[in-house]
N, C-alpha and C positions, 0 to 999 in steps of 0.2 A: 536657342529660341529667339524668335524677332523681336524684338522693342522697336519697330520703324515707329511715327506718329504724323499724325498731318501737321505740319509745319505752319500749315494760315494761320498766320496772327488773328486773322476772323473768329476762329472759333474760338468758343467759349473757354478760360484756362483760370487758373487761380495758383500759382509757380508758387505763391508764398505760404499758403495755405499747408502745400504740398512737404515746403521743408519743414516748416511749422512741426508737420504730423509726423513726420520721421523723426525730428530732433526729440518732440514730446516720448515717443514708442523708443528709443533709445534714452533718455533720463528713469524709462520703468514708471508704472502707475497700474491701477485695478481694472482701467478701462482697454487693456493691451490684448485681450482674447477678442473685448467685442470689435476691435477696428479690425484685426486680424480675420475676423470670421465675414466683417461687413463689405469692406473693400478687395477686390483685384487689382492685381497690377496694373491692368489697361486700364484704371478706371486715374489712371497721374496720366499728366500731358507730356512733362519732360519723360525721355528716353532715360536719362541718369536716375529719375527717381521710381519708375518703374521698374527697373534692377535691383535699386537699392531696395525697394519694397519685394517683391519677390522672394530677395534674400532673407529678410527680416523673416516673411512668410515661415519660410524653410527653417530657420533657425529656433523659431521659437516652436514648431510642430517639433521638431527633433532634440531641442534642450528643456523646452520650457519656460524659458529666460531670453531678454537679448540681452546681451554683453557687445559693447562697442568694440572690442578688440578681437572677441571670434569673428567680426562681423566683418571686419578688415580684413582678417587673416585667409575668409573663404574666399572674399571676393577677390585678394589677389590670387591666391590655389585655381579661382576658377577664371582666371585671365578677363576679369570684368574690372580689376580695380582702376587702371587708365579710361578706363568707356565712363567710370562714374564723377571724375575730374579729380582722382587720384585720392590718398590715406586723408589729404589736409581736406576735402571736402566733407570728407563722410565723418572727420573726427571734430568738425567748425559744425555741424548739423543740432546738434543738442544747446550750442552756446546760442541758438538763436530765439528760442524759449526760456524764459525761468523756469515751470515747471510744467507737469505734464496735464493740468486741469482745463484744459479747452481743448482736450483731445478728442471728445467725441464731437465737437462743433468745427472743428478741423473735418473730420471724416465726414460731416453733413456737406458739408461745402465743397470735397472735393467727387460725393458722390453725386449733389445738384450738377455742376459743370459737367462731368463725364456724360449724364444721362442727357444732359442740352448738347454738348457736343454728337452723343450717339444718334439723337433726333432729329439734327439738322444733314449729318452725313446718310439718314437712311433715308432724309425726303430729295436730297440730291444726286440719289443714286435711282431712286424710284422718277424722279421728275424725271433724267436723263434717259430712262427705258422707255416710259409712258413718251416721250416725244420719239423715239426709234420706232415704236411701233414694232416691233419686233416679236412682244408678249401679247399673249391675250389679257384682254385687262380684266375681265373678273379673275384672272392669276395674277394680276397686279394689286387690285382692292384686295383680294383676301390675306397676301404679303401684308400691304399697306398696314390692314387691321391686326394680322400678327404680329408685328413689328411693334407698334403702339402699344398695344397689350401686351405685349412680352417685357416691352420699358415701363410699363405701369406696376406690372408686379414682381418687377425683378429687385427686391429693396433689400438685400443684404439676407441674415438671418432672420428679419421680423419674423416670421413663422414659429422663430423655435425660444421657447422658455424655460427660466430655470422651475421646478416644482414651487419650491419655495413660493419667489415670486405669484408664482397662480395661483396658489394658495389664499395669499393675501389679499390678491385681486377679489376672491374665491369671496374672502369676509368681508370686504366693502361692499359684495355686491347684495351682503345678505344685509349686513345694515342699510343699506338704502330701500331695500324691501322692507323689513321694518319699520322705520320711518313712510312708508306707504310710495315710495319713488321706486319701481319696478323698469323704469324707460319700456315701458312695454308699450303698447298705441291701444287703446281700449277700442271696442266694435260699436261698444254704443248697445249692442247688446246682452243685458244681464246675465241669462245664463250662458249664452257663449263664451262672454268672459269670465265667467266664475270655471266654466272647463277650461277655458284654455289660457285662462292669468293674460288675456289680451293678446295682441299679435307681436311678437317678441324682434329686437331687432336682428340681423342677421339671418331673418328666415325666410324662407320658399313659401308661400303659402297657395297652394291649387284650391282653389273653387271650382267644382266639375259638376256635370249635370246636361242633359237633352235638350234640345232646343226647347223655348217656351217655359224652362222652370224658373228662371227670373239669375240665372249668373250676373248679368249686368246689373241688374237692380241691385240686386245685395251688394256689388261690387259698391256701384255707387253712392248705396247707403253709409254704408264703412267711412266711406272716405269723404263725405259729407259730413256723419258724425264726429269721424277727427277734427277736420275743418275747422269746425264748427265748436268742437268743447273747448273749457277754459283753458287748454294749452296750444289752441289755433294752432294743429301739428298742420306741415307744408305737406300736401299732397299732390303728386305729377302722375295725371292720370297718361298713357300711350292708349289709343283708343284706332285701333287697325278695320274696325268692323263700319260704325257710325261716325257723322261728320260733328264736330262741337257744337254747334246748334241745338242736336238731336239729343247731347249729354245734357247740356242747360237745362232744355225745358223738361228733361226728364226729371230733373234735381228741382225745377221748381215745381214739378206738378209734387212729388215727395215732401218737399216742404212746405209746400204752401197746403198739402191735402185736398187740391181741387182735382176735379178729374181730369186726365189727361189729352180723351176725349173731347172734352166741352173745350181744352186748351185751344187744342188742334184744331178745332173747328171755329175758333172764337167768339162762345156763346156762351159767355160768362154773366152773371147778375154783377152788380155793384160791391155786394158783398164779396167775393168771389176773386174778382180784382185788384181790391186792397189786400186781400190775403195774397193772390199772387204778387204785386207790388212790395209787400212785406217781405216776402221769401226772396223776392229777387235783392232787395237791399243788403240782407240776410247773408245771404250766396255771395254778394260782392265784395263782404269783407273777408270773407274766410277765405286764408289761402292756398286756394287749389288752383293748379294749373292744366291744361290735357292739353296734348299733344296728335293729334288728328291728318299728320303728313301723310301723305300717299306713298305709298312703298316703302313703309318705316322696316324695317330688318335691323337687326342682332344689335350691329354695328353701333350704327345710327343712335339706337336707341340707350347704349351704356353710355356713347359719348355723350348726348342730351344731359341724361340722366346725373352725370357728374359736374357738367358746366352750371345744372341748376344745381344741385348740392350745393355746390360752391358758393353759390348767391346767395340759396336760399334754407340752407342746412334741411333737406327735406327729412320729411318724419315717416313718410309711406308712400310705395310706389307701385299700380296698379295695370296691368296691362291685359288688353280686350281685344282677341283673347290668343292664345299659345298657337293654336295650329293656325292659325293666318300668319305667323310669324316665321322668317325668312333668316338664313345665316347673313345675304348676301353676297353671294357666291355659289360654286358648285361642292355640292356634295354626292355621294354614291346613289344614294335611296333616302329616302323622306323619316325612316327609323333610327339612321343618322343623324339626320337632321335634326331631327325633335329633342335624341339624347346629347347633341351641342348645344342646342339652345333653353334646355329646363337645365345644364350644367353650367351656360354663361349667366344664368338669372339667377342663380344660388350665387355663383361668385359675384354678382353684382352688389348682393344683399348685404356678402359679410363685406364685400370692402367698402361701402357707402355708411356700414351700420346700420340699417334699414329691413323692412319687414317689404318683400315683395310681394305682393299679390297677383299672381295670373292664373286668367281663366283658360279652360281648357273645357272640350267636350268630349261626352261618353260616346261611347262605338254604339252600335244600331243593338248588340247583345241584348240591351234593357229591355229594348220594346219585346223580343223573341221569348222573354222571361214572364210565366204566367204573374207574377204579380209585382212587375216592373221595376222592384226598390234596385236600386244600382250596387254595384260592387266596387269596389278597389282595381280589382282585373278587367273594366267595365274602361276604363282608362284607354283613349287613343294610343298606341305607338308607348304603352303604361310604362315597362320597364323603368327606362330614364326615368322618368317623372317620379314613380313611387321610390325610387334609390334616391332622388335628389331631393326631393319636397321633404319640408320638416313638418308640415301640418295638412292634410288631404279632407276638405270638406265636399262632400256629396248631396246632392240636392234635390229633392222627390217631392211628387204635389199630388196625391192622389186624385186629389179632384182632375188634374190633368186627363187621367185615364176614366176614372168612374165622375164623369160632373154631375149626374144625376145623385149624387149619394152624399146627403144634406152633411154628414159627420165630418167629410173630407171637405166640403166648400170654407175658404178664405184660411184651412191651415197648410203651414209649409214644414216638411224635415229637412233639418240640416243633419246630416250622419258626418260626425269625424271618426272617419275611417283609419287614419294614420295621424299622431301626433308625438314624436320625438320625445319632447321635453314631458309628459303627461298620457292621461288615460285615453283612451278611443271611448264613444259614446255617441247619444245622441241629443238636440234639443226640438224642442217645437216652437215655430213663428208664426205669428199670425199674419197671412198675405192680403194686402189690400193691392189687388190690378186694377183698379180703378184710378188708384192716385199711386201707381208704381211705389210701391214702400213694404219693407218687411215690419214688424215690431212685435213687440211683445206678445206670447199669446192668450193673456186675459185681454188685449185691445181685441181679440177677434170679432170680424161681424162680417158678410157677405152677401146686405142689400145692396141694390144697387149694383151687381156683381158684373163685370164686362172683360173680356180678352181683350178688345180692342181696343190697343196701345199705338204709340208713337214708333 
């Protein structure tokens, strides 16, 4: 087998680290399955220590143990022991550590430089194509994007744990429930939150519904209300439909309670004003973000998504809405499509630790349906979406269909159709289109009542 390496002293390397981790994995310690399971041998810069690690690999799948002196004995059997700088290299390896307790800080550091080194050879390789022109380049971005994402999740074993361990994990996580710390994002809304203990992180959450049932609003109520409560969660709205402008003053007409209307038109009283002035001050400390790029796709939108984490440890991420969203690049058919991109947003959720929010719209079925309430199967391109999402809320306004039918004016159904962790059900809101806002439904009233929104 090859050990060649790139030789550029440019690239990223850590030699000392490397013997470090060999010498440590030859003196024995408790931490010798997880370096074994974590690192590859391409993942050492020296050619001699990627042999020597290989072997080690080998030795310990087949005995269970390393022993410095089998370890010698194969590598000379398999005509490697000259290639590694002969018996006195590999038997000086263990004297250059005391013990074997920074073994796993060893394997961090030489899995950090491999994956730097792996990242600057795959943009030198993709720069050097992109300038031939020889590839088509949406076959080059979608590489690009594999490439990136394939080194984002390529992190050894993280995936795999012992019982035990999760176990434990299992009871901290009931004591912090307990204690009332659930890391959950509450909705702001009571009974939604009492069905669904809040939007939990690591989750998918679909908000679906017909044009005109208020998807966006309730979106941005949520995320107003996080905002906005005593734990100021960060919220980065992707917003593919409306320009940030059009989110703002929709968040002010919501919180200030003025109409959206008289916004628009700017025919406010004095009273009116200072409330909106309030909201807006309001809105200005809560940290929400939206993102409003033109042509935002898959891509795009995980990288954002993580460079603000990063900044801004975000708490909920909400995107408006699914089917205007794009892989970037080519795919077969648009059913494809949908089931890569309700599968990139789940994986975005658990590696961020975050509760995603994306809206999606129902197929034309609803209206064909004498009494319009939506289904689960009512789902665009559903398949994906319902395998992937942990929580599927569905959104019906009777008054939509009957507005003449005073019972139905200013209430909304939220139907959870699908919820993983909990029951399916449903609650009632009370919808105010005048001042775009969902809440409670003892706040219901529906003077004043108007479609005509922003």
């Amino acid at each position: 087998m090859e050990h060649n390496k790139d030789s550029q002293n440019t690239l990223p390397q850590n030699t000392d680290a490397e013997a470090s981790l060999l010498g440590s994995m030859l003196l024995g310690g408790g931490n010798t399955a997880n370096v074994v399971s974590k690192l590859q041998f391409s993942d050492f810069y020296l050619a001699r220590h990627q042999i020597i690690f290989e072997q080690i690999q080998k030795l310990y799948s087949d005995e269970g143990v390393i022993d410095l002196v089998i370890l010698v004995t194969r590598l000379e059997n398999n005509g490697l022991l000259d290639k590694v700088g002969g018996s006195e290299y590999v038997i000086d390896l263990p004297t250059r550590v005391r013990t074997s307790s920074n073994i796993l800080e060893y394997a961090n550091i030489i899995q950090q430089t491999s994956k730097r080194r792996r990242l600057i050879e795959s943009c030198q390789e993709l720069e050097s194509r992109a300038r031939a022109g020889a590839d088509n380049v949406w076959d080059l971005i979608d590489e690009a994007g594999a490439k990136v994402l394939n080194l984002a999740q390529d992190d050894g074993d993280r995936g795999t744990h012992d019982i035990k361990d999760s176990i434990n994990e299992g009871f901290k996580l009931l004591e912090s429930y307990e204690k009332g710390v659930s890391g959950s994002i509450p909705t702001g809304f009571p009974e939604l939150d009492e069905l669904t203990n809040g939007l939990q992180p690591t989750d998918l959450v679909i908000i679906a519904g017909r044009p005109s049932m208020g998807k966006t609003t309730l979106a941005l109520n949520i995320a107003a209300n996080a905002a906005m409560s005593s734990e100021k969660t960060p919220v980065l709205i992707f917003s593919l439909e409306m320009n940030h402008e059009q989110l703002a003053l929709r968040m002010l007409s919501a919180e200030s309670e003025v109409s959206a209307t008289r916004m628009r038109k700017v025919q406010l009283n004095d009273g009116e004003w200072k409330k909106v002035i309030k909201a807006g001050d309001d809105l200005g400390h809560a940290p929400i973000y939206i993102d409003d790029s033109p042509g935002l796709n898959l891509m795009t939108i995980r990288s954002r998504a993580r460079r603000l984490h990063s900044q801004r440890q975000l708490g909920l991420i909400v995107v408006d809405y699914l089917q205007l969203l794009e892989m970037g690049g080519r795919v077969e058919n648009r059913q494809q499509e949908i089931s890569q991109i309700s599968r990139s947003l789940k994986q975005l959720a658990r590696e961020l630790s975050v509760p995603v929010v994306a809206l999606s719209q129902l197929s034309r079925a609803v209206e064909a349906r004498e009494n319009h309430i939506p289904r689960m199967s009512d789902l665009r391109e559903s398949g994906a979406i319902e395998q992937d999402a942990d929580l599927i809320m569905l959104m019906y306004r009777e008054e939509h269909y009957k507005p003449d039918k005073d019972e139905a004016k200013g209430l909304a159904e939220l139907i959870i159709a699908k919820q993983r962790k909990g029951p399916v059900g449903s609650i009632k809101l009370a919808w105010f289109a005048d001042h775009l806002k969902f809440d409670d439904q003892s706040k219901r009233a529906y003077d004043n009542y108007t479609e005509d929104t922003f």
